[in-house]
Backbone of each chain as ProteinMPNN parsed JSONL, in Angstrom:
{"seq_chain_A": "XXXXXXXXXXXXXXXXXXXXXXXXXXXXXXXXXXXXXXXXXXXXXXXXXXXXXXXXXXXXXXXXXXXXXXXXXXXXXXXXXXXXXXXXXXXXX", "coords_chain_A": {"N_chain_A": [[-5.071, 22.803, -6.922], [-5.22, 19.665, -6.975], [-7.117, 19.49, -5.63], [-9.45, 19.983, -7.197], [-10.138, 18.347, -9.045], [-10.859, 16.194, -7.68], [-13.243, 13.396, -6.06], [-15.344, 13.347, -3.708], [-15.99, 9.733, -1.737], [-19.203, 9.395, -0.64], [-22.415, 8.704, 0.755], [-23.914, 7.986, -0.701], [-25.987, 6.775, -3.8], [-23.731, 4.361, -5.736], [-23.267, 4.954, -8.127], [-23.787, 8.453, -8.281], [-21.435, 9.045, -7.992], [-19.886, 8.088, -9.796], [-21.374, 9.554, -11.833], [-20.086, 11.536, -11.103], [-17.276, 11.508, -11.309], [-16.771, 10.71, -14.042], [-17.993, 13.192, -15.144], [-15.759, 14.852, -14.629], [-13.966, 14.194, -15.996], [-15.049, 14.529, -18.504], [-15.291, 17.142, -18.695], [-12.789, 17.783, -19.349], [-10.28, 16.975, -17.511], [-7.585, 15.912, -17.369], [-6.905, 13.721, -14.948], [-8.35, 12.512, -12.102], [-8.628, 12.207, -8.99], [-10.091, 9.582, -6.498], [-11.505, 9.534, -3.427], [-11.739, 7.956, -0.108], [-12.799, 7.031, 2.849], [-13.114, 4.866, 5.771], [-15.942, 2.549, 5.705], [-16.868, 3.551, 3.229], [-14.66, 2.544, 1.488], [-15.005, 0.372, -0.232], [-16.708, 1.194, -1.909], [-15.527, 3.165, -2.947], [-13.845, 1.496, -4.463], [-15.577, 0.725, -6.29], [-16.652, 2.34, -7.604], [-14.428, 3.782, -9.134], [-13.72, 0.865, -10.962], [-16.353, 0.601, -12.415], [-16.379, 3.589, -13.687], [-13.95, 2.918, -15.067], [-14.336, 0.82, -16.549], [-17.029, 1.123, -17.854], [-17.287, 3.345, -18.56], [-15.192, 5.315, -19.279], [-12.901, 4.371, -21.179], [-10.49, 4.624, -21.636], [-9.157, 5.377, -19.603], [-6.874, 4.71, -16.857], [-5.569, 3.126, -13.734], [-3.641, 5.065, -11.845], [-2.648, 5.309, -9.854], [-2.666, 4.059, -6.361], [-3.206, 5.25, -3.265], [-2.875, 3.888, 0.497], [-3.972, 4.624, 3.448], [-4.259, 5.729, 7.029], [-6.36, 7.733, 9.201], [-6.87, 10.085, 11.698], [-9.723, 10.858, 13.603], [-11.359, 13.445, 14.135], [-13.554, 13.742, 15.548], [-15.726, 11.067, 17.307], [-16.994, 9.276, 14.686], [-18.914, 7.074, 14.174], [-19.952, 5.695, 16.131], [-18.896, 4.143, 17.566], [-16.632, 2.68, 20.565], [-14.039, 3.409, 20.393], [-13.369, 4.092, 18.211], [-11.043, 6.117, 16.891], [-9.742, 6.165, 14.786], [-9.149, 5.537, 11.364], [-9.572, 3.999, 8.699], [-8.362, 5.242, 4.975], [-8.502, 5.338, 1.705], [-7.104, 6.366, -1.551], [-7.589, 6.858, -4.877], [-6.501, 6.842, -8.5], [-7.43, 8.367, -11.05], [-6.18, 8.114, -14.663], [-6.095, 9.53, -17.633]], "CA_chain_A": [[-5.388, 22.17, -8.192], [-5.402, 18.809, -6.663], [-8.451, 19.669, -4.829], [-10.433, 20.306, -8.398], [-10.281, 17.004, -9.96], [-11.055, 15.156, -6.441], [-14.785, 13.101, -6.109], [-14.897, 12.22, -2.261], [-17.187, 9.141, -1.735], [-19.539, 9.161, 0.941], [-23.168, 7.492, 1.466], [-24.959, 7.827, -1.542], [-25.458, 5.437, -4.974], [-22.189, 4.025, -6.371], [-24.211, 5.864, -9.635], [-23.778, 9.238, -8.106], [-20.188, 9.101, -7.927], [-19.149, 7.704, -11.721], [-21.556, 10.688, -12.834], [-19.066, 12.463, -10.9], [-15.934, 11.402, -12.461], [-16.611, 11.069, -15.866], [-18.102, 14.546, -15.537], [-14.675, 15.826, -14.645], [-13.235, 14.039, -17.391], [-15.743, 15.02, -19.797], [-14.792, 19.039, -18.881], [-11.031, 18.343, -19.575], [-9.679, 16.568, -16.555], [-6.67, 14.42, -17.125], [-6.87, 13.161, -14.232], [-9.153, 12.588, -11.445], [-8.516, 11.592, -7.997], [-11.55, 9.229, -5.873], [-11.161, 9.935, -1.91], [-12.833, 7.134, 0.558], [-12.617, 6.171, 4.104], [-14.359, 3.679, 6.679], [-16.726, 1.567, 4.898], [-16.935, 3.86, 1.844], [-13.509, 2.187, 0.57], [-15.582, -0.382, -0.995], [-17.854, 1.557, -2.696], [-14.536, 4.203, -4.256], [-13.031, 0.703, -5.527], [-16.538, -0.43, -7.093], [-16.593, 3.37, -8.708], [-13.348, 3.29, -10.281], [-13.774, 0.136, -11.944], [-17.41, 1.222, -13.337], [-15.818, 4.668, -14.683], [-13.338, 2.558, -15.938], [-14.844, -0.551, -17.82], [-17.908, 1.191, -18.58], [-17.323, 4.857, -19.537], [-13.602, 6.5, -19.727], [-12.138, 3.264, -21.182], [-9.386, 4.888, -21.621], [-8.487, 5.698, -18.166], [-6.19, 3.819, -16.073], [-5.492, 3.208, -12.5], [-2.534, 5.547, -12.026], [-2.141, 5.413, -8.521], [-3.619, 3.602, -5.328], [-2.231, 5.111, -1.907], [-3.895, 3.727, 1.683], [-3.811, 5.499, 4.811], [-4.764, 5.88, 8.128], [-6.652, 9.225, 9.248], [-7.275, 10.564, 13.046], [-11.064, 11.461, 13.304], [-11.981, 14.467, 15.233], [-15.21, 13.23, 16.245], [-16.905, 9.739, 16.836], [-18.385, 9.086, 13.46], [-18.889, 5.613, 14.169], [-20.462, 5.377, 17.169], [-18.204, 2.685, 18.335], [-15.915, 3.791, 21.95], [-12.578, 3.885, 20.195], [-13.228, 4.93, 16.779], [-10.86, 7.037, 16.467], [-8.776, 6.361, 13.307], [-10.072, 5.438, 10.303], [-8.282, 3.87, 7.592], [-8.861, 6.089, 3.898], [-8.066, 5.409, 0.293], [-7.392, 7.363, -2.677], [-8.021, 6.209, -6.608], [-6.069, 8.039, -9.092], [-7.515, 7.686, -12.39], [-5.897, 9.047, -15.594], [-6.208, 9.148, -19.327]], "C_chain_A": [[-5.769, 20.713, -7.994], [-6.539, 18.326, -6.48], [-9.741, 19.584, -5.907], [-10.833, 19.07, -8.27], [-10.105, 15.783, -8.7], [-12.956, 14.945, -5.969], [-14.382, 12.316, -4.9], [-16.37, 11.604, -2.127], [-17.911, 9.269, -0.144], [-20.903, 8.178, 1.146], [-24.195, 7.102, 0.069], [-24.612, 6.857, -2.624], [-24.178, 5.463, -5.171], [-22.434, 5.164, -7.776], [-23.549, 7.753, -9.271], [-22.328, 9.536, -8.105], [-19.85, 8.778, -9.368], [-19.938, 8.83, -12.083], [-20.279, 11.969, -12.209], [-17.916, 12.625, -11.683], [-16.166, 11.465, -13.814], [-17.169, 12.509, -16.131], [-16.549, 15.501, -15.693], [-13.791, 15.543, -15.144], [-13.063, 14.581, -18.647], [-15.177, 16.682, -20.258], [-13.436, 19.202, -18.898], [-10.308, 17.436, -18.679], [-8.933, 15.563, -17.236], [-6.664, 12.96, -16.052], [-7.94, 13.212, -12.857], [-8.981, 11.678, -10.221], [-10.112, 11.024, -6.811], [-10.91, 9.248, -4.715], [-12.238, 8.779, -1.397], [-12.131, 7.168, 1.64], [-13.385, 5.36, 4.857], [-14.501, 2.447, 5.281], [-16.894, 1.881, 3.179], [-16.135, 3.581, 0.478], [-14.028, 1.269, -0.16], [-16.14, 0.344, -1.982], [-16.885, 2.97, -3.625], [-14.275, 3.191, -4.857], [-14.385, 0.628, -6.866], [-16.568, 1.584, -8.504], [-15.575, 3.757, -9.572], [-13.063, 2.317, -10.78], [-14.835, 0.296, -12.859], [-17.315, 2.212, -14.241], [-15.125, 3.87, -15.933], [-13.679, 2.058, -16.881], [-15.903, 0.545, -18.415], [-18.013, 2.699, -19.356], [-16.463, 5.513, -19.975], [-12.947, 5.345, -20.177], [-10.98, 3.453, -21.592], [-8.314, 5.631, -20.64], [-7.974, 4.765, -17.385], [-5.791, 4.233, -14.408], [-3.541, 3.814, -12.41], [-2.059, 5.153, -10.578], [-3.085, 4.962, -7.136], [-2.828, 4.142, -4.034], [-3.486, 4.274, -0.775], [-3.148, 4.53, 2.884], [-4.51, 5.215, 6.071], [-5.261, 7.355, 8.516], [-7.281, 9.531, 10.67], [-8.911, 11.185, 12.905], [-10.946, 12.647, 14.63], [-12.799, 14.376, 16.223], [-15.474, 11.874, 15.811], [-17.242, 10.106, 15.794], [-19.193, 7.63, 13.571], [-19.79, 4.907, 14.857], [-20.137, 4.235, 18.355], [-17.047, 3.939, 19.405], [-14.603, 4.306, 21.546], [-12.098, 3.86, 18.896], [-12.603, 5.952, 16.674], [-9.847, 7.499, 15.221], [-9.818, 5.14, 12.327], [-9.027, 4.554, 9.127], [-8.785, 4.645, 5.721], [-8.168, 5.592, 2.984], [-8.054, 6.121, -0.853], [-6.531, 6.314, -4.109], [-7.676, 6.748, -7.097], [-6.25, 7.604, -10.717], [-7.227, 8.67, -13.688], [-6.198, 8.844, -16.93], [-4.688, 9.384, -19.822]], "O_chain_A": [[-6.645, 20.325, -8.766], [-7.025, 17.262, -6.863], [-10.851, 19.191, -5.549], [-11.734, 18.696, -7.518], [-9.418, 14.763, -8.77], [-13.738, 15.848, -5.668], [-13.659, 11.328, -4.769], [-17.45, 12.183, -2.244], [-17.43, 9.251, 0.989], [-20.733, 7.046, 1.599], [-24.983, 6.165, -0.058], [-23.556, 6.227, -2.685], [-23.477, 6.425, -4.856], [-21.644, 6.026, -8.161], [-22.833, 8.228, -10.153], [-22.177, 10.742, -8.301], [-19.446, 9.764, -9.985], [-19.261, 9.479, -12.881], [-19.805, 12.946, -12.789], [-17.61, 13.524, -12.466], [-15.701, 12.309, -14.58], [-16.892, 13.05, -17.201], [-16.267, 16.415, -16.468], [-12.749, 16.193, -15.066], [-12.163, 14.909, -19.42], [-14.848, 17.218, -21.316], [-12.838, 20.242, -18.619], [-9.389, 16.964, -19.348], [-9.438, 14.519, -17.649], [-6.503, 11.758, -16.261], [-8.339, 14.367, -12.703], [-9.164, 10.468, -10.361], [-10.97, 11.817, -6.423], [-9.706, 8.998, -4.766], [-13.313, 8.589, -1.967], [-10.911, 7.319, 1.576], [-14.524, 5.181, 4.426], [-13.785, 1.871, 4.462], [-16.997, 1.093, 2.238], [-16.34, 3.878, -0.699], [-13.335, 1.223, -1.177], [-15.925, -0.093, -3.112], [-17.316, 3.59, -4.598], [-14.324, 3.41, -6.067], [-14.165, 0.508, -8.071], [-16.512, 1.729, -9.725], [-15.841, 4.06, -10.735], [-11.959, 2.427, -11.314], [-14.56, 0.192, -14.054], [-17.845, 2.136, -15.349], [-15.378, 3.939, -17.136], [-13.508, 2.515, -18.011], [-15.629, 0.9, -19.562], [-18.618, 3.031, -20.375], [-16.632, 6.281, -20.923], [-12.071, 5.124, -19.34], [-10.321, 2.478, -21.953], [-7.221, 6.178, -20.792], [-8.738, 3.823, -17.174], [-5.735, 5.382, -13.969], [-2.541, 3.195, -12.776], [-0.945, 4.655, -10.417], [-4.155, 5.535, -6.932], [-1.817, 3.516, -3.716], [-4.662, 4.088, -1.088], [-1.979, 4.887, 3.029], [-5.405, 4.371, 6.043], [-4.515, 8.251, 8.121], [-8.438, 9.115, 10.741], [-9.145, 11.997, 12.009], [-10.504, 12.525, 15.773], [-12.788, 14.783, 17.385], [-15.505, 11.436, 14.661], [-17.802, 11.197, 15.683], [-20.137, 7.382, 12.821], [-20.344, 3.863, 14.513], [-20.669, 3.745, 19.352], [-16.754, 5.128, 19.278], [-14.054, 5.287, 22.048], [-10.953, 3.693, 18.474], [-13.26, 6.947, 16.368], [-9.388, 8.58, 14.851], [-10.726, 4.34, 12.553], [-7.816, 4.705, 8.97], [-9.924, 4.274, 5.436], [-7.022, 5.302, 3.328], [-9.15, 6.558, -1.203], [-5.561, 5.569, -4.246], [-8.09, 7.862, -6.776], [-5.559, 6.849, -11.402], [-7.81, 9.744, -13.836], [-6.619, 7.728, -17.235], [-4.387, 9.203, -21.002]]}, "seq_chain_B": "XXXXXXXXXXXXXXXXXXXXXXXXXXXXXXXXXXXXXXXXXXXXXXXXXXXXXXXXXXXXXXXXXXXXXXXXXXXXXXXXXXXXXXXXXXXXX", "coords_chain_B": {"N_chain_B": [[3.378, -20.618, -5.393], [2.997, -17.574, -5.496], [0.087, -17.743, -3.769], [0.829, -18.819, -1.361], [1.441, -16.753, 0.391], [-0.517, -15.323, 0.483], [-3.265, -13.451, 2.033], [-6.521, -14.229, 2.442], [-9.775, -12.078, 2.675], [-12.664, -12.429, 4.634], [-15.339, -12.384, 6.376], [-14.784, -12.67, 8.724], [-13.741, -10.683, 12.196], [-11.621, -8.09, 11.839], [-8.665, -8.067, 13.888], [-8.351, -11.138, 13.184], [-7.735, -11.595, 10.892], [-5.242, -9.403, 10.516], [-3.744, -11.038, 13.003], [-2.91, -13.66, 10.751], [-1.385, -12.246, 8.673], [0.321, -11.175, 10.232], [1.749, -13.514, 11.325], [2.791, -14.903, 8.645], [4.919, -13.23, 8.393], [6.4, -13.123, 10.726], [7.098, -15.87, 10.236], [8.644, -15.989, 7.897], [8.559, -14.622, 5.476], [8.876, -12.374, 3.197], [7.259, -10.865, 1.315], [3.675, -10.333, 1.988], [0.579, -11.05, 0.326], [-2.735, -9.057, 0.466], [-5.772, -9.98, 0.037], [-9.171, -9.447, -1.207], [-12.986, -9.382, -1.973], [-15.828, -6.911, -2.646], [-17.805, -5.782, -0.177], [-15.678, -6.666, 1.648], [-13.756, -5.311, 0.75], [-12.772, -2.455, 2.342], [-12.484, -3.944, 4.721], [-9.912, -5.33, 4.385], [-8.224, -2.921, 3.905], [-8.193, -1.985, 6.16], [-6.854, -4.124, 7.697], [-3.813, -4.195, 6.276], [-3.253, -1.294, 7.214], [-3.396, -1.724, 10.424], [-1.407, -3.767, 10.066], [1.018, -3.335, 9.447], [1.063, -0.055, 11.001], [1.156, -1.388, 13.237], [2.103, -3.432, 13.905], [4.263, -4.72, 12.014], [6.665, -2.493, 11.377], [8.458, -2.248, 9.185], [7.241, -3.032, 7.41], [5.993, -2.616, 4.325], [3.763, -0.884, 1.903], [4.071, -2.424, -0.937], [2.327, -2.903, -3.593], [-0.335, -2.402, -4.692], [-3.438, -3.47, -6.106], [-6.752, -3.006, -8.47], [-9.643, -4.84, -9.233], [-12.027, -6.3, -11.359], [-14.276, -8.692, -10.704], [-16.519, -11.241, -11.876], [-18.902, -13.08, -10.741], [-19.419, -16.586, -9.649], [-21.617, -17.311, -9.279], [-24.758, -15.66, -7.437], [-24.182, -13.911, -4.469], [-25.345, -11.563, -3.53], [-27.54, -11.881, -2.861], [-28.728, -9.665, -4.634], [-30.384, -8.801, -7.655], [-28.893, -8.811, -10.441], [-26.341, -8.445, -9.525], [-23.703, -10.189, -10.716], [-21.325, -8.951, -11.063], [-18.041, -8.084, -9.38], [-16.399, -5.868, -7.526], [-12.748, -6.29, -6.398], [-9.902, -6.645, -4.418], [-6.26, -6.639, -3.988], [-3.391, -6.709, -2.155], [-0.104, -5.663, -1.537], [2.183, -6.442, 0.545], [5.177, -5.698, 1.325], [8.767, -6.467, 3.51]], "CA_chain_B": [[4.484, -19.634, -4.565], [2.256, -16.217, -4.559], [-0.613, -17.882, -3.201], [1.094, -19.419, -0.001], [1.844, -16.07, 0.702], [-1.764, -14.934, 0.49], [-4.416, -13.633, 3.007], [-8.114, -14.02, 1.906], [-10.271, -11.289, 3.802], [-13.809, -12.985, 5.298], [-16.505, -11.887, 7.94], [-14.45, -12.392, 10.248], [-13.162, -9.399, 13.01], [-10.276, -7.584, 11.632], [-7.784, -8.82, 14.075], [-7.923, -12.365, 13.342], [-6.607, -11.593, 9.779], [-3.629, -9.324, 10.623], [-2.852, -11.732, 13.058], [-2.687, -14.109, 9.741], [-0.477, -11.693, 7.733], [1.64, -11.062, 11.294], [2.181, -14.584, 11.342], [3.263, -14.961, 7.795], [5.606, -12.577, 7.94], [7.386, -13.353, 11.412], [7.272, -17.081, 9.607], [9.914, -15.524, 7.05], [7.783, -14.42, 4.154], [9.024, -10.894, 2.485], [5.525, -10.377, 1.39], [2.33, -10.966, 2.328], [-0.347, -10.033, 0.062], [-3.794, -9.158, 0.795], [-6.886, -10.235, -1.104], [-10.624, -8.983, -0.617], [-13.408, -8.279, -2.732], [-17.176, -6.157, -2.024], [-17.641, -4.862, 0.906], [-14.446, -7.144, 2.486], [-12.424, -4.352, 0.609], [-12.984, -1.839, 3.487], [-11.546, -4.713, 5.583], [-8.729, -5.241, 3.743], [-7.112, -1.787, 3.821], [-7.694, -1.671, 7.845], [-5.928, -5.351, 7.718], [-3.214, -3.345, 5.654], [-3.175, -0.612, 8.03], [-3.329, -1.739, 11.433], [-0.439, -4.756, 10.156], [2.24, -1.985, 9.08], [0.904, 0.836, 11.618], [1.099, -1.287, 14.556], [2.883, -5.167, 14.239], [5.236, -4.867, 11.26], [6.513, -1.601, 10.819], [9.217, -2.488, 8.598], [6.541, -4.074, 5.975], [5.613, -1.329, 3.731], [2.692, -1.339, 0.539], [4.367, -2.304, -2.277], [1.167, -2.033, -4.342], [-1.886, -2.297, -4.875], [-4.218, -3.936, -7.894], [-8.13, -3.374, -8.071], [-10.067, -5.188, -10.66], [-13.39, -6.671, -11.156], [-14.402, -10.259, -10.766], [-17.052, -12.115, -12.413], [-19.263, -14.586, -9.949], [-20.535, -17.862, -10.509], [-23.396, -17.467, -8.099], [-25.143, -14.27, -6.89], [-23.806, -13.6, -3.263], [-25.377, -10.905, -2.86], [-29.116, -11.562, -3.322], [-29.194, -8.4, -5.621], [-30.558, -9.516, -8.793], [-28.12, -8.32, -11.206], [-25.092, -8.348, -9.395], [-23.081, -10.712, -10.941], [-19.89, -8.675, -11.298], [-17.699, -7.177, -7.942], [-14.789, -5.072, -7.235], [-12.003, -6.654, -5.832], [-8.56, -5.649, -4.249], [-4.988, -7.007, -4.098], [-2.627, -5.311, -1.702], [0.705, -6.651, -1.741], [2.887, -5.726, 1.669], [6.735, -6.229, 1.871], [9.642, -5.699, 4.411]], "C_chain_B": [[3.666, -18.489, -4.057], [1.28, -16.63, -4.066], [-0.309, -18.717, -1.749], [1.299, -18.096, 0.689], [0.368, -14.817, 0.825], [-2.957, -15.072, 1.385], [-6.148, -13.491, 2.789], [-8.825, -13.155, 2.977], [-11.962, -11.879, 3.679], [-14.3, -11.836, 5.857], [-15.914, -11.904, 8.811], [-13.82, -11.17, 10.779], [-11.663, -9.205, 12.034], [-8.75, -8.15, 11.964], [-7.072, -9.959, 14.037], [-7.05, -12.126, 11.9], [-4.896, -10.286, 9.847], [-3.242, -10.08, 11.324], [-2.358, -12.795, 12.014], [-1.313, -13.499, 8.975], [0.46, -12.113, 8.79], [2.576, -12.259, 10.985], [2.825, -15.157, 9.61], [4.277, -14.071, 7.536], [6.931, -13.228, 8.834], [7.819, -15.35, 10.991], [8.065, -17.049, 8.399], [9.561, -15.118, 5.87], [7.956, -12.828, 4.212], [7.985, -10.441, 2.108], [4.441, -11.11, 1.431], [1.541, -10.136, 1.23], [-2.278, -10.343, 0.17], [-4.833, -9.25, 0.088], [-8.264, -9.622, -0.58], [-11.65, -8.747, -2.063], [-15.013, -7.936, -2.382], [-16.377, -5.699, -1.041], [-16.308, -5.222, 1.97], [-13.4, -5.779, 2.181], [-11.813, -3.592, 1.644], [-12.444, -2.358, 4.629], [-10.113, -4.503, 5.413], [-7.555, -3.895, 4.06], [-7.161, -1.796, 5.492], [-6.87, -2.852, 8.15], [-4.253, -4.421, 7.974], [-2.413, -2.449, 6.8], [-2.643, -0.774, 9.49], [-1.469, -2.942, 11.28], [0.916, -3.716, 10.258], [2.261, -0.877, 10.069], [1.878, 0.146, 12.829], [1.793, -2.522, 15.117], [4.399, -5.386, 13.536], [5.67, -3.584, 10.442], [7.638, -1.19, 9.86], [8.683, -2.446, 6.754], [6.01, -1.942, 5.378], [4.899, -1.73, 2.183], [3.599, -1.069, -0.677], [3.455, -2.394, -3.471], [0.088, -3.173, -4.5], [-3.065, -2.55, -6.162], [-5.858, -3.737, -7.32], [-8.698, -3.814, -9.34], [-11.416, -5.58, -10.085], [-13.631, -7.989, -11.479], [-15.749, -10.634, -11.256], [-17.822, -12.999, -11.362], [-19.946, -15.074, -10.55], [-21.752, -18.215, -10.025], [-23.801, -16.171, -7.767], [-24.826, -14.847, -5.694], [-24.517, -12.871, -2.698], [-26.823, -10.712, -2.39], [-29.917, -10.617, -4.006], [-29.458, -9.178, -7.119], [-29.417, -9.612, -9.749], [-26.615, -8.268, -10.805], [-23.984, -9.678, -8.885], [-21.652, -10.49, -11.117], [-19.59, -7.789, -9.354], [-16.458, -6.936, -7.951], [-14.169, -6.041, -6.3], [-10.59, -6.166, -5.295], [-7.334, -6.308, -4.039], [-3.866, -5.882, -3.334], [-1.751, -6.175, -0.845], [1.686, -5.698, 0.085], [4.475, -6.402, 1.666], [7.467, -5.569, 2.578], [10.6, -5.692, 3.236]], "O_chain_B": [[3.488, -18.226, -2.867], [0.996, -15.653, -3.372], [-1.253, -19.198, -1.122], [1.354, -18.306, 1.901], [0.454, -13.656, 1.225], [-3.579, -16.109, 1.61], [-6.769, -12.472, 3.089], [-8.558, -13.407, 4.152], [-12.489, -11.74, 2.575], [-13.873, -10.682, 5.851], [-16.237, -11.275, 9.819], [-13.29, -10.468, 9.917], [-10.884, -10.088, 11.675], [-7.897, -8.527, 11.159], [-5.928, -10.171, 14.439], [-5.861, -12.433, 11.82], [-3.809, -10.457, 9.294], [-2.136, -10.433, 10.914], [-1.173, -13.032, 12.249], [-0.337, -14.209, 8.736], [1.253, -13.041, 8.636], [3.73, -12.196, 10.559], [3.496, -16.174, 9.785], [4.635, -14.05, 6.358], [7.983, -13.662, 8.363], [8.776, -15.918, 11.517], [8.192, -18.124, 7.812], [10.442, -15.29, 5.028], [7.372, -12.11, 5.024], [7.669, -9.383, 2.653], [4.264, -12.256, 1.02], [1.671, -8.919, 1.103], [-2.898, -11.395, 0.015], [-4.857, -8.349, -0.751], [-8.304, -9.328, 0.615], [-11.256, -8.106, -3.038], [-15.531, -8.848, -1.737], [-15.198, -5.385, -0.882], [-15.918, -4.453, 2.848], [-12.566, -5.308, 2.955], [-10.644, -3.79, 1.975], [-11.969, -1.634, 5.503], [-9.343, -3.777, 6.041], [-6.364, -3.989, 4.359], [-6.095, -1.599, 6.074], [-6.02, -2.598, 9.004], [-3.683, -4.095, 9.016], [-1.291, -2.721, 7.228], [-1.649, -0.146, 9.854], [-0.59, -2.905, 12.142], [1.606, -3.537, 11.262], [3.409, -0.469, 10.247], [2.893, 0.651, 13.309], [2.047, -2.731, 16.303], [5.379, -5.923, 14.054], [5.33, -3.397, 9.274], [7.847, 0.008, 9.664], [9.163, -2.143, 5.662], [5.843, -0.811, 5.836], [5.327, -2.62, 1.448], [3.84, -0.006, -1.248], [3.926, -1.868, -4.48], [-0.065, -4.391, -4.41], [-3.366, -1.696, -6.996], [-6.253, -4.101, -6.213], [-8.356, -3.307, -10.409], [-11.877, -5.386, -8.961], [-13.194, -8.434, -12.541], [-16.412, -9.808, -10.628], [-17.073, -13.93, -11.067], [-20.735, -14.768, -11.444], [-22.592, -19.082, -10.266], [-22.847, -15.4, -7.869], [-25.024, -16.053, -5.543], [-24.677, -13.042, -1.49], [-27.261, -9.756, -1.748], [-31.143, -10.547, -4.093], [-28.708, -10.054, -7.55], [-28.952, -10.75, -9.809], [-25.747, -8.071, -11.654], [-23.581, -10.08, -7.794], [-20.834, -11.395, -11.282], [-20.354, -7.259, -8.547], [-15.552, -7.678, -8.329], [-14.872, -6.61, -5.465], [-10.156, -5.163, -5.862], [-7.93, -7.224, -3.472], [-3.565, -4.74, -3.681], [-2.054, -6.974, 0.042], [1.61, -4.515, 0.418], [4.727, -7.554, 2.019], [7.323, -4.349, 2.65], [11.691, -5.13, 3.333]]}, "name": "protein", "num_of_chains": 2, "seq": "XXXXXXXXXXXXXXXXXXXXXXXXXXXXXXXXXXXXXXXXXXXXXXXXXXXXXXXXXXXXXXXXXXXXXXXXXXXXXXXXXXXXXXXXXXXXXXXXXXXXXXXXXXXXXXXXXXXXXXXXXXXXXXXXXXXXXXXXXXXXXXXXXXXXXXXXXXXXXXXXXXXXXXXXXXXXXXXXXXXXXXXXXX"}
């Protein structure tokens, strides 16, 4: 169930992501968790404040965890990429 | 008081700012908290990360604020982007 109401960011517009979330608001979702890691942690914060201010304004930041996450594989291309640090956005009504 | 206790996140390499926090902590300070905002965010949480993972593993995220700031100058040379995510991420032993 967790897994539903989860928008993981990755390379594309900041745009493409808020149509995400507020879609899975729009169809009911209480709640909606944003997934980032690497570099993309910028670009989950900048989409849960845009959901917020500009479209679900009645959603709040329920929950921020941070993490660290073992990569499988170079993504990076750097020699000792091999952890990552990840964030998750937990935004509710 | 909370801003002596505060690490601004820059351009610069990663390590120079946990050593910053490190050093504010083993300098007797219960929390350190971490500031960032754009693309520094992404810094920030590996700051975060690597300080607690790997220097101070005592210190643990007592939480976490993201909001949106206002500038008085474009930074970014994007026309329009006068507003930017920011992050707050507070660490105590």
């Amino acid at each position: 169930m967790a897994e539903e109401n989860t928008v993981f960011i990755g390379k594309k517009g900041v745009m493409s992501y808020v149509l995400a979330v507020v879609t899975q608001f729009n169809q009911g979702a209480n709640e909606v968790t944003i997934k980032a890691r690497g570099r993309a942690i910028s670009r989950a914060v900048d989409v849960a404040e845009i959901v917020r201010n500009r479209f679900v304004q009645d959603a709040k930041v329920k929950d921020i965890k941070i993490s660290t996450e073992e990569l499988e594989k170079k993504e990076e291309g750097e020699g000792n990429a091999t952890k990552v640090s990840a964030i998750e956005i937990t935004l509710a009504k």
